[in-house]
C-alpha positions as CSV (number, residue, x, y, z in Angstrom):
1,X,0.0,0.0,0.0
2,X,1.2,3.3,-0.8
3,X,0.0,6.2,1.6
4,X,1.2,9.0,-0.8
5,X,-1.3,7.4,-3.4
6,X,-2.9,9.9,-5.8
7,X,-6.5,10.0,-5.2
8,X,-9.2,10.7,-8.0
9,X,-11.3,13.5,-6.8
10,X,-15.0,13.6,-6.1
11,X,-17.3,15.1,-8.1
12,X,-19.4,17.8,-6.8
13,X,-22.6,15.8,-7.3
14,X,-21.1,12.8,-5.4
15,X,-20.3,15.5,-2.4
16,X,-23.4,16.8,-2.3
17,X,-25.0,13.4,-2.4
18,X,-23.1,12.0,0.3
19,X,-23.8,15.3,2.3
20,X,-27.2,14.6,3.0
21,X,-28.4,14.5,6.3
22,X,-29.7,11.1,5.9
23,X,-30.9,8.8,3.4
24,X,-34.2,7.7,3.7
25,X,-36.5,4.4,2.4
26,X,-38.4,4.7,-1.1
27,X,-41.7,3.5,-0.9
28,X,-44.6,4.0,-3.1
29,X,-42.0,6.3,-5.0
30,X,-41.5,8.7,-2.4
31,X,-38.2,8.7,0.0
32,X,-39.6,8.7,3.6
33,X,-38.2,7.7,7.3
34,X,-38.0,4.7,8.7
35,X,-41.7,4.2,10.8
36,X,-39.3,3.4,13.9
37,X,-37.4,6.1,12.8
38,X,-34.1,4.2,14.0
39,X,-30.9,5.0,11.1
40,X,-27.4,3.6,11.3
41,X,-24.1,4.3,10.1
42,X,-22.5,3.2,6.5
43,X,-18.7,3.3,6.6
44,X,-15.9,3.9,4.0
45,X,-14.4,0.3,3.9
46,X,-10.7,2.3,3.0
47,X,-11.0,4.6,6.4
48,X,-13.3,3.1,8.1
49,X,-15.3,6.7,8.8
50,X,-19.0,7.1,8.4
51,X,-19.9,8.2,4.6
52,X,-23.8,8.2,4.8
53,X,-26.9,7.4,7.5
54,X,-29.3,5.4,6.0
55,X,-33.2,4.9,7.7
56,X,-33.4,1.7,9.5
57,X,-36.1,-0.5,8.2
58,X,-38.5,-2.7,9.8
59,X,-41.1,-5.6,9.7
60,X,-43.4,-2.5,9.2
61,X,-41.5,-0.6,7.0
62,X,-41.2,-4.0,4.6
63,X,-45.0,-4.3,4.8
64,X,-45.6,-1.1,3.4
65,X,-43.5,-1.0,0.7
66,X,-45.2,-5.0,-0.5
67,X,-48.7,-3.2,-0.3
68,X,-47.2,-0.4,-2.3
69,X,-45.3,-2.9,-4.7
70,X,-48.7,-4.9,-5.3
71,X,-51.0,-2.1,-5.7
72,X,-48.5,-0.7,-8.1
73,X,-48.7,-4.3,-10.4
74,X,-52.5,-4.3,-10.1
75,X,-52.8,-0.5,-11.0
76,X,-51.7,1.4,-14.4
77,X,-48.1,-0.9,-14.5
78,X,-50.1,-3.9,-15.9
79,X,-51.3,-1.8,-18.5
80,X,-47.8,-0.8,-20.1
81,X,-47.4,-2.2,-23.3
82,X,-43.8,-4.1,-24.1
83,X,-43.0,-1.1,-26.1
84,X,-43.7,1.5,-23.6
85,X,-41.2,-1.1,-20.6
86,X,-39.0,-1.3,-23.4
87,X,-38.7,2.9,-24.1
88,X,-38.6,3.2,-20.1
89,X,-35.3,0.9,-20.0
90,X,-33.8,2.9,-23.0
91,X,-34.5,6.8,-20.7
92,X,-33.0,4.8,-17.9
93,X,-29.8,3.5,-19.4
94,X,-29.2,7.0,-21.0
95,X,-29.8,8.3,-17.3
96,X,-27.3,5.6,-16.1
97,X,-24.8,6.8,-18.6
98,X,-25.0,10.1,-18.0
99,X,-24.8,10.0,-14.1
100,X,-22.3,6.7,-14.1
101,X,-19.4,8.3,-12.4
102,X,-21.3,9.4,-9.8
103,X,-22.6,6.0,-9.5
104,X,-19.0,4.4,-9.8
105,X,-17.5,7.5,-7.0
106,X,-20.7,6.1,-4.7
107,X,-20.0,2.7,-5.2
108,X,-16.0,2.6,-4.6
109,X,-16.8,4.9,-1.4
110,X,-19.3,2.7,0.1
111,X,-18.0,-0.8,-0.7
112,X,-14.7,-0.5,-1.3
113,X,-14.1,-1.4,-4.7
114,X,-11.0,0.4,-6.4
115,X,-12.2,3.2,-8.9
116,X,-10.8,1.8,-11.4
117,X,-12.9,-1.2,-11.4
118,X,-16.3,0.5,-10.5
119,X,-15.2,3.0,-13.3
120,X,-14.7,-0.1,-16.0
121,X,-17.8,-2.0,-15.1
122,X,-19.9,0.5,-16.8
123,X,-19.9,-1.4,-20.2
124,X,-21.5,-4.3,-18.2
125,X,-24.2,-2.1,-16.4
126,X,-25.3,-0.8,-19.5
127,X,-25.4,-3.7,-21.3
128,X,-27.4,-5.4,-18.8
129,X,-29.8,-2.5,-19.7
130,X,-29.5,-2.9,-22.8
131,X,-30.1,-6.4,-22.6
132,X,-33.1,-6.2,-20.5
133,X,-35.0,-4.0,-22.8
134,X,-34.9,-6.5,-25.7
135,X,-36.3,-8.8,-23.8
136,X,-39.3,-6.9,-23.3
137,X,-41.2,-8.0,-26.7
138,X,-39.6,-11.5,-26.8
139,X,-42.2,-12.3,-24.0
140,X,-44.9,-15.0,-25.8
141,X,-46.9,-18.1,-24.8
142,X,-47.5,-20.8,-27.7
143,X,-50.4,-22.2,-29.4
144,X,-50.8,-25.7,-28.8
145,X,-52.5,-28.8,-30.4
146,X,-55.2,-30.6,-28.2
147,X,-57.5,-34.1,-28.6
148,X,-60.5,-32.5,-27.2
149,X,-63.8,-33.1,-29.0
150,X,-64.8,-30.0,-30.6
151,X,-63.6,-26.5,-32.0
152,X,-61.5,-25.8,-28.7
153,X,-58.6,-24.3,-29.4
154,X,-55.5,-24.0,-26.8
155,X,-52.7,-22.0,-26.3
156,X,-50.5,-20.6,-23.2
157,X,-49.2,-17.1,-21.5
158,X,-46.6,-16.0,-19.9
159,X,-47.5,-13.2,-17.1
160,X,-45.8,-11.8,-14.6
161,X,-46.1,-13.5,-11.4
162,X,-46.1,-10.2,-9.2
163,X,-44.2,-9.0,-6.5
164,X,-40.7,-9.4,-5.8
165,X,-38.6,-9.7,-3.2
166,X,-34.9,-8.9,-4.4
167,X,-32.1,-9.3,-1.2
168,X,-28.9,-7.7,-2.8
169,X,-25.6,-8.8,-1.2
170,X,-22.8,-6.2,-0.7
171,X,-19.8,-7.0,-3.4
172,X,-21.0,-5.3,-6.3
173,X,-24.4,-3.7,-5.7
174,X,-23.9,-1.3,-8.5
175,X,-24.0,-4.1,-11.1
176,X,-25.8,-6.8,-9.6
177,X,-28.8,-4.9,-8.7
178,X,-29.8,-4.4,-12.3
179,X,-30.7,-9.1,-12.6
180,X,-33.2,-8.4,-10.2
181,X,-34.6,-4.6,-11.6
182,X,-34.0,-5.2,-15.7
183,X,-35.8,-8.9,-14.9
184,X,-38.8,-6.6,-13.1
185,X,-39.0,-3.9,-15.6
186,X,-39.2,-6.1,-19.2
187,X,-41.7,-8.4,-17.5
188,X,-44.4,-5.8,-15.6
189,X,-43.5,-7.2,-12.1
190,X,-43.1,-4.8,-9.2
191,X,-40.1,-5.0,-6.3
192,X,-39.2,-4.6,-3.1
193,X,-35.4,-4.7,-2.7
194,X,-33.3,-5.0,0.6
195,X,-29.8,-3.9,-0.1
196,X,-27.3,-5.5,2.2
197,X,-26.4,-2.5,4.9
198,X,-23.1,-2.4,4.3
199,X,-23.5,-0.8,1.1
200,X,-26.6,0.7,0.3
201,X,-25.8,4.4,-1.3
202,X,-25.6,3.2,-4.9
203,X,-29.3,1.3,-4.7
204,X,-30.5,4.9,-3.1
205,X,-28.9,6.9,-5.9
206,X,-30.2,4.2,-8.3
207,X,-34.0,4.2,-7.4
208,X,-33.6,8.0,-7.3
209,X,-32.8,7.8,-10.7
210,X,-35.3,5.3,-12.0
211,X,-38.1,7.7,-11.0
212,X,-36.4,10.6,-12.5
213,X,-36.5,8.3,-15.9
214,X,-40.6,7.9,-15.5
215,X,-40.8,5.2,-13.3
216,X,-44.8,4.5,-12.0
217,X,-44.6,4.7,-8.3
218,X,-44.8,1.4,-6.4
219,X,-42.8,-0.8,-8.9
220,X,-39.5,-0.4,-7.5
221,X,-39.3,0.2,-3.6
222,X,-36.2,0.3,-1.5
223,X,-36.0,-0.6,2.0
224,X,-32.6,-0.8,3.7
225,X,-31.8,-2.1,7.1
226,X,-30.5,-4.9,8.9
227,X,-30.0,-8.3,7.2
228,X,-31.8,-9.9,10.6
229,X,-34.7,-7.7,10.4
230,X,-36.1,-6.2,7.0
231,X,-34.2,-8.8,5.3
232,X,-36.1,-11.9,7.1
233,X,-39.0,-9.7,6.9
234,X,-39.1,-9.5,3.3
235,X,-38.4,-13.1,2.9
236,X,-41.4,-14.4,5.0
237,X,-44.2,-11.4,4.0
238,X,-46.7,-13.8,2.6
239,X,-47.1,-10.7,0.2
240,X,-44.6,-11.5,-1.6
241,X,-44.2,-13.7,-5.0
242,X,-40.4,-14.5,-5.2
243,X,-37.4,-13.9,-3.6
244,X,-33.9,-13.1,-5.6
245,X,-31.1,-14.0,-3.2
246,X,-27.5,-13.8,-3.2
247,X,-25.6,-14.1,-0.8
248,X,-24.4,-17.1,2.2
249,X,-25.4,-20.5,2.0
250,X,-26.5,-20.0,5.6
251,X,-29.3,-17.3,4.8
252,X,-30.3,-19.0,1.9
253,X,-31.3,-21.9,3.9
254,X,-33.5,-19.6,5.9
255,X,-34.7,-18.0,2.9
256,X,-36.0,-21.6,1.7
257,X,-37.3,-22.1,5.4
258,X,-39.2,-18.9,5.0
259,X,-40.6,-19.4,1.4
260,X,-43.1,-22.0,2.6
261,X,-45.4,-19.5,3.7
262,X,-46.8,-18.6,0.3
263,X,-44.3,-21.1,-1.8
264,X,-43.1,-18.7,-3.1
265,X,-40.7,-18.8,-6.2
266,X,-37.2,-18.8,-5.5
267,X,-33.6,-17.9,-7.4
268,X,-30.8,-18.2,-5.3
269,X,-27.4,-17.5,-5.9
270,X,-24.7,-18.7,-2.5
271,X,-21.7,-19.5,-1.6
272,X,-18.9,-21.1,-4.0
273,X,-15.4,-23.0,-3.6
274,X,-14.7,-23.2,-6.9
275,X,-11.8,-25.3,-8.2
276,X,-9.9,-23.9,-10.8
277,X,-7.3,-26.9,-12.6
278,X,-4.2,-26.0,-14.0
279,X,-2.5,-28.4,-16.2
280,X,1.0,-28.6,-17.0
281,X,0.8,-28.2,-20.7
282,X,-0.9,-24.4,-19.6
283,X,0.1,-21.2,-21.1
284,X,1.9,-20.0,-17.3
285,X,2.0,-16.4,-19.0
286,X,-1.6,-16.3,-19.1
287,X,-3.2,-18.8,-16.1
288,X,-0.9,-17.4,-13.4
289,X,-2.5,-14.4,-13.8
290,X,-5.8,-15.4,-14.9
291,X,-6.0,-18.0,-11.5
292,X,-4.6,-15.4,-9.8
293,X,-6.9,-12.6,-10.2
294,X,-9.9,-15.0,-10.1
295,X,-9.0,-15.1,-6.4
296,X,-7.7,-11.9,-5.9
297,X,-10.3,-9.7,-7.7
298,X,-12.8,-7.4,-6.2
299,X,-10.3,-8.7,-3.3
300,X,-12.1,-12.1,-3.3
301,X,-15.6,-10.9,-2.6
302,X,-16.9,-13.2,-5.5
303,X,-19.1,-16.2,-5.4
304,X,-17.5,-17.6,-7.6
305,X,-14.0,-16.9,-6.8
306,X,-11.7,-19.9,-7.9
307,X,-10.1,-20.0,-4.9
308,X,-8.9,-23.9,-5.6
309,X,-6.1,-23.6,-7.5
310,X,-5.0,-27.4,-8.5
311,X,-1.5,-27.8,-10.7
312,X,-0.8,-30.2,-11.9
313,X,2.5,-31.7,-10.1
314,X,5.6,-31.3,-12.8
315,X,4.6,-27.7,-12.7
316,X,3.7,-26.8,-9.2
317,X,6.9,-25.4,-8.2
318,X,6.8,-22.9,-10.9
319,X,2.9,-22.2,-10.7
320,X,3.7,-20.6,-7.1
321,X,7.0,-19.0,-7.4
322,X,5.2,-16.8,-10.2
323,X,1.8,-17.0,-8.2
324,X,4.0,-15.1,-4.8
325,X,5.8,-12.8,-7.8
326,X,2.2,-12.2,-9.1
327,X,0.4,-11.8,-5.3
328,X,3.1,-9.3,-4.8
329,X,2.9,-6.8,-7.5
330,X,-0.4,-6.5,-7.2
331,X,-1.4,-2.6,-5.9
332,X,-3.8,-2.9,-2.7
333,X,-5.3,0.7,-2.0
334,X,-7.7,3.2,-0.9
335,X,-11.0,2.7,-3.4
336,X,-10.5,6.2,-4.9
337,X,-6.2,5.6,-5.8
338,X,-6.7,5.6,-9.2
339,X,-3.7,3.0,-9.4
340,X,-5.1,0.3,-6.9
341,X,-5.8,-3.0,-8.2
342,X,-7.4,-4.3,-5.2
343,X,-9.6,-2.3,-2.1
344,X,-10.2,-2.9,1.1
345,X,-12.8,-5.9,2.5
346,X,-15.9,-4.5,3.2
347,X,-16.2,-4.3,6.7
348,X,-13.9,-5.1,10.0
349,X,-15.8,-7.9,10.4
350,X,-15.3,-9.5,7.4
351,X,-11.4,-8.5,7.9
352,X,-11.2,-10.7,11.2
353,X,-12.9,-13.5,9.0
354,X,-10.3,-13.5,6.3
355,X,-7.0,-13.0,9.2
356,X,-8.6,-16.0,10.9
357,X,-8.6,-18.3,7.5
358,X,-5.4,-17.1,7.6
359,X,-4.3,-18.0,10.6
360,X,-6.0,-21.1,9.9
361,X,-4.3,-22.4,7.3
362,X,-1.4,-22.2,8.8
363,X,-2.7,-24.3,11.6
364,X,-3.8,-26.6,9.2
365,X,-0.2,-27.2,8.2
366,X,-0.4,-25.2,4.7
367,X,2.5,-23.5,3.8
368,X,1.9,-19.2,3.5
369,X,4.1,-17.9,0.5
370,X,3.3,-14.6,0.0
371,X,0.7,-12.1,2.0
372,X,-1.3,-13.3,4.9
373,X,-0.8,-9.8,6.5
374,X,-3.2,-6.8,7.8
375,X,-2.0,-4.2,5.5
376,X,-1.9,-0.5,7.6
377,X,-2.6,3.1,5.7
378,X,-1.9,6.8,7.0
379,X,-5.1,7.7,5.9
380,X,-7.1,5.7,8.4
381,X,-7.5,2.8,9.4
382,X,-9.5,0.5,6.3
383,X,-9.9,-3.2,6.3
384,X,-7.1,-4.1,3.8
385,X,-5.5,-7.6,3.7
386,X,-2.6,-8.4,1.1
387,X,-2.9,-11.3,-1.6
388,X,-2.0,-14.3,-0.2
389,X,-0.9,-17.9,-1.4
390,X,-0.5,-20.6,0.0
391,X,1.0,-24.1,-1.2
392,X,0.9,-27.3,0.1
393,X,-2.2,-27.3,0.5
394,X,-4.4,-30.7,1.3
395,X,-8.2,-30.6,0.0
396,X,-9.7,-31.5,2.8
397,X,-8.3,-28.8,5.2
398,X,-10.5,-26.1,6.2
399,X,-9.6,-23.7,3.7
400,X,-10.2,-25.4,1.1
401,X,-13.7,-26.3,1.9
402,X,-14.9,-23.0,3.3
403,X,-15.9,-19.9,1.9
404,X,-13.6,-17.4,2.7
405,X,-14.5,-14.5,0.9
406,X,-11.2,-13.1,0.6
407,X,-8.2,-13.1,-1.0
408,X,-6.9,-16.1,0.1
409,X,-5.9,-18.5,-2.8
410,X,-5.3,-22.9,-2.0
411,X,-2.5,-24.5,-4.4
412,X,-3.2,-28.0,-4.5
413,X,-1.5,-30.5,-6.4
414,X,-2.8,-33.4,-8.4
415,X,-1.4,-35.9,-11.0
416,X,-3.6,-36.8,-13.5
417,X,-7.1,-35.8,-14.8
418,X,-9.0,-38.0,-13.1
419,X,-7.5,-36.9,-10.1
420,X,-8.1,-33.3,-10.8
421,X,-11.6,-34.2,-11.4
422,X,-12.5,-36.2,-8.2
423,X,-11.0,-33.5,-6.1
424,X,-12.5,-30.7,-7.8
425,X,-15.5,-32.7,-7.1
426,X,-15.3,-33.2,-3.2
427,X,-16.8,-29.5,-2.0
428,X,-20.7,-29.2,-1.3
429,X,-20.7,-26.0,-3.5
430,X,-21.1,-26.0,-7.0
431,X,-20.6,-22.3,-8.5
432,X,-18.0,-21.9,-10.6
433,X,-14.8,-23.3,-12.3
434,X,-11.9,-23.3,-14.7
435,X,-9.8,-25.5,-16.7
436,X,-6.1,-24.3,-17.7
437,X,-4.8,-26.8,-20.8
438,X,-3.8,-26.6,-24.8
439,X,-5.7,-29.7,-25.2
440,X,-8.8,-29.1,-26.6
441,X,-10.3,-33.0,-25.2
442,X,-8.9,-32.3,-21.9
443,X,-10.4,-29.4,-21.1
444,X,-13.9,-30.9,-22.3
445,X,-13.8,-34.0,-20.7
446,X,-13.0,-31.5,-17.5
447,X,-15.5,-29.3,-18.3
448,X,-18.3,-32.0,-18.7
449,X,-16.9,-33.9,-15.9
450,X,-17.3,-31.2,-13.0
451,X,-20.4,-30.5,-10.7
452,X,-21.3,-26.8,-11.2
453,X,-23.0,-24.4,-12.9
454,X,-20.4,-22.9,-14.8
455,X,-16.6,-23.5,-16.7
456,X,-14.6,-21.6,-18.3
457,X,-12.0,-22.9,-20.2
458,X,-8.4,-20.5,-20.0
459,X,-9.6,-17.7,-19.0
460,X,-12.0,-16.7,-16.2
461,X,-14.7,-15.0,-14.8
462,X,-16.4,-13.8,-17.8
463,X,-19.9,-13.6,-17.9
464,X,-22.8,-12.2,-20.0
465,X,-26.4,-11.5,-19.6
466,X,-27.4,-13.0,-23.1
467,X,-25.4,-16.3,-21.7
468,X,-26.3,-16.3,-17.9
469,X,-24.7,-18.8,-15.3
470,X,-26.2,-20.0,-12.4
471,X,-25.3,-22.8,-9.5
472,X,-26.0,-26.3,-8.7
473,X,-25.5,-28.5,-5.1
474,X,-25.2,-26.0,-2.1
475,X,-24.4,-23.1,-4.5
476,X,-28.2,-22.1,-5.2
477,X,-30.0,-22.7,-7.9
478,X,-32.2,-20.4,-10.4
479,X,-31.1,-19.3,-14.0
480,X,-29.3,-15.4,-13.8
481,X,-29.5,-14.1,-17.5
482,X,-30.7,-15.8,-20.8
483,X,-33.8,-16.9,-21.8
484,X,-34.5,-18.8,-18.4
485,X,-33.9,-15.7,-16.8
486,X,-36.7,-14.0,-17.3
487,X,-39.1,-17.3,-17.0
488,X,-38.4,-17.2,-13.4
489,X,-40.2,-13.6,-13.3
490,X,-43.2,-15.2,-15.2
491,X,-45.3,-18.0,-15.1
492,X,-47.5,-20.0,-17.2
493,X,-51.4,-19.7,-17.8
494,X,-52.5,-22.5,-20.3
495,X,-56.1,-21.0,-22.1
496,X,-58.9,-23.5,-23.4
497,X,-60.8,-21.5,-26.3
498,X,-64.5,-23.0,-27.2
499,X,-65.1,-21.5,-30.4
């Protein structure tokens, strides 16, 4: 970390928007208090000083905004034609563009993110947009054949299935907001969302700017609070169609729990271990930093993190000596130094998380090569960790099975394929995954072979919105993107005609 770093300046409208007072709930398109009127503090992650105070929401607050939601999908919304959602997504991605460095300044403030990596995910916010808003008139049922006696004729619908409940985790609201809203605004369903409390501002500034593109009141409503609270609140509110969850495997469990109240429709998106297999006929120049920064990036507050790195044993010794060189290059600093590659973790308490895996491992009898250390800063005092590595590390130890959500990456060895493949195999998650090789029929029979919802094959971490991904095993389940995306915001209504 470099205390002299050079750090971009905020704009006057991100100022002024972190200024306020407080930030309050948006409910039925208005912002108002919290009915308890509690609020709480939201910290920089780099300096750990309060940015923002944000309304505290409740069981009551979360009730308010579902009536609000569902009064909004019963009133004028259902009425919008495909055209007219589609011409409201187009206002609201030029709005997006116009205000996106304000968004990106909020965002690396509130969760830590460096500004240069808030500032380059603007191409993928807008085409999320973009994709979203073709979607709109793809929407169409089928007619079908039938053996009844008669002139009946059949066919199907898709509508909207009404309210959602969207719990947005805290490692890239910015971005991963717009699955839940795009999905809500091509289809005609209404929302309440519950951003996680450690980084609400960019939601706020969002919604604030969804009603300033036309937005009906009612169909997007934001309540933000504790996870315990308005979170559990919204999961259970018999109100409520579906819930959109990412996040733990723990809270998704509850989330399932809480569904049986109106079975409702769930997509769920939890926790990964993701193996990523490096062979030893690999292109080193590009999977040692590929592997690398699919631990270290957004410092390793990714589901789908390949935090298993297995090499393939004639080329371990290499992998890590240009894994440590790699680790320790990399730039850790304050969210707004425009050279940082990596921020802080989001909170203390995720920092003590991420030292004791360290610690851990250690324990374990895994051997630390590079980072593993609290990293300290002039400026304040932020939750910073460097890139660590270590080697020798056994599958079955502790930090290889458990999320750590950090950047903390596992080099285990293997011998052959088949041994890549069962280990790869032994974890309860099922996220993500990657397969280093110049063989074309190794890296298929890998790909084919593992237990997850996604491979990428010498490279990683991609993703799209026209291609989606989604989880299998203890990783969630529930289509994000693609066709199947949207059918999880509809359902089906089969029509018998007697002509």
């Amino acid at each position: 970390m470099n205390s002299q770093a050079s750090l971009a300046p905020l704009s006057d409208a991100t100022k002024k928007f972190l200024s306020r007072e407080k930030h309050g709930l948006w409910i039925g398109g208005e912002e108002v208090s919290a009915a308890s009127e509690k609020i709480f503090d939201t910290r920089s992650p780099s300096t750990g000083e309060v940015i923002g105070r944000l309304a505290e929401g409740g069981e009551e607050d979360i009730d308010r905004a579902v009536h609000c939601a569902r009064a909004a999908f019963e009133g004028p919304w259902s009425r919008w034609s495909p055209y007219e959602r589609q011409l409201l997504l187009y206002r609201v991605h030029d709005l997006m563009e116009k205000n996106f460095d304000q968004l990106a300044e909020i965002e690396s403030m509130d969760m830590g993110a460096p500004i240069s990596r808030t500032r380059a995910s603007k191409a993928a916010l807008l085409k999320f947009i973009l994709f979203f808003a073709s979607q709109t008139a793809t929407i169409a049922g089928e007619t079908l054949q039938n053996g009844l006696p008669g002139e009946v004729v059949t066919m199907s619908l898709k509508a909207p299935v009404g309210v959602i409940g969207g719990i947005v985790p805290w490692n890239g609201p910015l971005v991963s907001q717009w699955w839940l809203l795009g999905a809500v605004m091509a289809t005609g369903c209404t929302i309440v969302l519950k951003p996680a409390e450690d980084a609400s501002l960019s939601m706020l500034r969002v919604v604030e700017l969804l009603h300033e593109a036309g937005l009906p009141a009612g169909v997007v409503n934001v309540v933000t609070g504790m996870g315990g609270i308005a979170g559990e609140a919204l999961a259970r509110h018999p109100g409520v169609d579906r819930i959109a969850f990412t996040g733990s495997t723990v809270t998704g469990r509850k989330i399932i729990e809480a569904s049986a109240v109106n079975i409702k429709k769930l997509q769920l998106e939890l926790g990964g271990k993701s193996p990523d297999i490096i062979f030893a006929d690999a292109d080193l120049d590009k999977a040692v930093p590929g592997a690398s920064m699919g631990v270290f990036a957004n410092s390793g507050q990714i589901c789908y993190a390949g935090t298993r790195v297995f090499v393939q044993r004639p080329i371990v010794k290499e992998f890590c000596a240009r894994a440590a060189e790699f680790a320790s290059s990399v730039r850790v600093g304050h969210s707004l130094d425009v050279d940082a590659q990596l921020g802080p973790l989001i909170s203390e308490r995720q920092l003590d998380r991420v030292m004791s895996y360290i610690d851990l491992g250690s324990r374990e009898g895994a051997k630390l090569i590079c980072g593993g250390e609290r990293l300290g800063d002039s400026l304040a005092n932020g939750y910073f960790v460097s890139p660590t590595v270590f080697s020798d590390v056994d599958n079955g130890m502790r930090i290889a099975q458990e999320e750590i959500f950090g950047p903390v990456l596992s080099v285990i060895p293997f011998d052959t394929a088949e041994e890549a493949i069962a280990l790869a195999n032994q974890t309860e998650y099922g996220l993500g995954g990657a397969v280093w090789t110049r063989d074309l029929s190794t890296a298929l029979r890998v790909v084919k072979r593992i237990h997850t919802g996604m491979m990428w094959v010498n490279c990683y971490g991609v993703t799209d919105p026209l291609v989606g991904f989604g989880g299998t095993k203890h990783s969630g389940y529930g289509a994000k993107g693609g066709r199947a995306h949207l059918d999880t915001y509809l359902y089906t209504k089969t029509v018998y005609i007697n002509t």
